[in-house]
N, C-alpha and C positions, 0 to 999 in steps of 0.2 A: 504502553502506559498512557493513560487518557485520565482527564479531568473531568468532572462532571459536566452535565451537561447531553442536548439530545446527538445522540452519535459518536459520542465520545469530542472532547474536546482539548486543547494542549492544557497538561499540565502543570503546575505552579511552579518554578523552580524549587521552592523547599520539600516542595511532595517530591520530587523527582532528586532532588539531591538523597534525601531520608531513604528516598529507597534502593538510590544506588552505595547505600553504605551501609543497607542491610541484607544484602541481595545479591548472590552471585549469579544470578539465572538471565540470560539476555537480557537488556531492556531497551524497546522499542518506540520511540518519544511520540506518538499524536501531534502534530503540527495541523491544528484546527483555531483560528481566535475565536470561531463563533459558532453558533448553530445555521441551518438553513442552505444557503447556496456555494458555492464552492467560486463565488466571483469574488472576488475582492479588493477595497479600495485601497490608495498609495499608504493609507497608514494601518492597514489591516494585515497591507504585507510584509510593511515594517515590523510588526510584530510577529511575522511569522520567519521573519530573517533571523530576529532576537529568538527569538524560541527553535530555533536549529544552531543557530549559537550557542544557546547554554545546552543544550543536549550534547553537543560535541565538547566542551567546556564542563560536563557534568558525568563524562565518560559514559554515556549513552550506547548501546551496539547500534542504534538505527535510527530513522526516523519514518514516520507515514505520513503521507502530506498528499494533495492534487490545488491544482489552482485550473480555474477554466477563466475564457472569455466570456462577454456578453454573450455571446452567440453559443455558447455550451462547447466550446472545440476546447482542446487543452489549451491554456496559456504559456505554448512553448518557452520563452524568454525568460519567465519569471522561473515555469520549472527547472530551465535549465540552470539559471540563477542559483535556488534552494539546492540545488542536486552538488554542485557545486561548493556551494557553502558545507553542504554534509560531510562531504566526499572527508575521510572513509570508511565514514560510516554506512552498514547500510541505509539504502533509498526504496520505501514501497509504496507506490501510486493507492491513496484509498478508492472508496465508494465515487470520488469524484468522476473516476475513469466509466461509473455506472450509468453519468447524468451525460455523457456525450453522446451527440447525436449518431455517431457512425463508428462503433465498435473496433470493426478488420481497423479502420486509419487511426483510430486512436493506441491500437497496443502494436503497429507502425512505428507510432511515434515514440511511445514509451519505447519500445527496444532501440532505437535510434539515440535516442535522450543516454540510456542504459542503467534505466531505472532498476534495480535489483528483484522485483515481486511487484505483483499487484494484487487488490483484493478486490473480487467483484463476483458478483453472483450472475455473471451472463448476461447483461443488461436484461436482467429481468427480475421481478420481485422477490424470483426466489431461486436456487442455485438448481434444485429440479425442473423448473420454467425456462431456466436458460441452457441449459446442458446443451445442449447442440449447438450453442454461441460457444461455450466453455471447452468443448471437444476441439472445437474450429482452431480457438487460440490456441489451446496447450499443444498440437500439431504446428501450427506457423511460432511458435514458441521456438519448441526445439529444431524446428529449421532454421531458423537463426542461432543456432547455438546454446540456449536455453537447455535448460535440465528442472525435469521433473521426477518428483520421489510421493508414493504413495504414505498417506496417512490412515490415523485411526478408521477413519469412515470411507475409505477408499470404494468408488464405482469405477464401471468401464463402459464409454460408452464407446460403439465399435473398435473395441480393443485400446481405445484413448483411454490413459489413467485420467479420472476425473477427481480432485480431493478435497472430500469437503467437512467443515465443521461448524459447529450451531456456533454462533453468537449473539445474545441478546431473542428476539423477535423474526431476525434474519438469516439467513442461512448464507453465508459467505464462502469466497474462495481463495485458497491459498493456491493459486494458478498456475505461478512459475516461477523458477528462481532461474536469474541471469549471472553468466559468467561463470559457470562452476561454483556461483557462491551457496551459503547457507540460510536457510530461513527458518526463522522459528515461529511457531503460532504457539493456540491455544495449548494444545497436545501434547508441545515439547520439541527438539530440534529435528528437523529435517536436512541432512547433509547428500548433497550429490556426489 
């Protein structure tokens, strides 16, 4: 659930309450305050603490969220902070995990962190451009234990299930689910 805004952005509390009491269908909260860079200052994160609060408070199933450094690396501390504050709900790393400089160390970290899913097109502009970044993860995925379940638009690239669906302009990916858990996209639910 996202708020307007470029890229999807955290939604209002009342939009999000309204639709968790009309709605039985997962709902997934955008932890975004803003448009543009995924760095954020001490009171940007503060709102992003509050807005994983009232998701969990709003009986939310998840939330999407990434924080980096200056430097574009994830912002381990604070992730693990937000991941923490969710828990247990699910946790899926956005497009932030796109703008890191080094891919293999960043979904390192995320499976270290035990972020539930990520969403990223390969770090590349498009999830076709990236397939071979996207193959790479979903293999060290499920070597750490990770499970992957094919969707509507399901590819293979060297026998790697690759699964993809359009959003917006971009073609995104629902990469992995950790822990035996469940994910739900555009589609509808994927259970491993």
């Amino acid at each position: 659930l996202c708020g307007p805004g470029e890229g999807g952005l955290t939604p209002s509390a009342m939009k999000l309450e309204a639709v968790r009491s009309r709605s039985s269908v997962p709902i997934r909260v955008m932890v975004r305050p803003r448009a543009g860079t995924f760095v954020y200052d001490a009171a940007e994160f503060e709102l992003m603490r509050l807005a994983v609060a009232a998701a969990v408070g709003a009986g939310a199933d998840g939330v999407v969220l990434g924080v980096l450094r200056a430097d574009s690396t994830l912002d381990l501390p604070r992730m693990a902070e937000l991941i923490a504050l969710a828990r247990p709900l699910l946790v899926v790393c956005h497009r932030a995990f796109d703008a890191t400089p080094d891919a293999d160390a960043a979904l390192a970290q995320l499976l270290t962190l035990g972020v539930d899913g990520v969403l990223t097109s390969g770090h590349a502009p498009t999830a076709r451009e990236g397939v071979k970044v996207l193959a790479r993860h979903v293999v060290a995925a499920k070597q750490a234990g990770a499970g992957v379940m094919p969707r509507k638009q399901s590819r293979s690239v060297a026998g790697v299930p690759v699964n993809l669906h359009s959003v917006a302009t971009a073609i995104l990916i629902a990469l992995v689910t950790f822990m035996g858990k469940w994910v739900w996209g555009i589609e509808g639910r994927v259970t491993t």
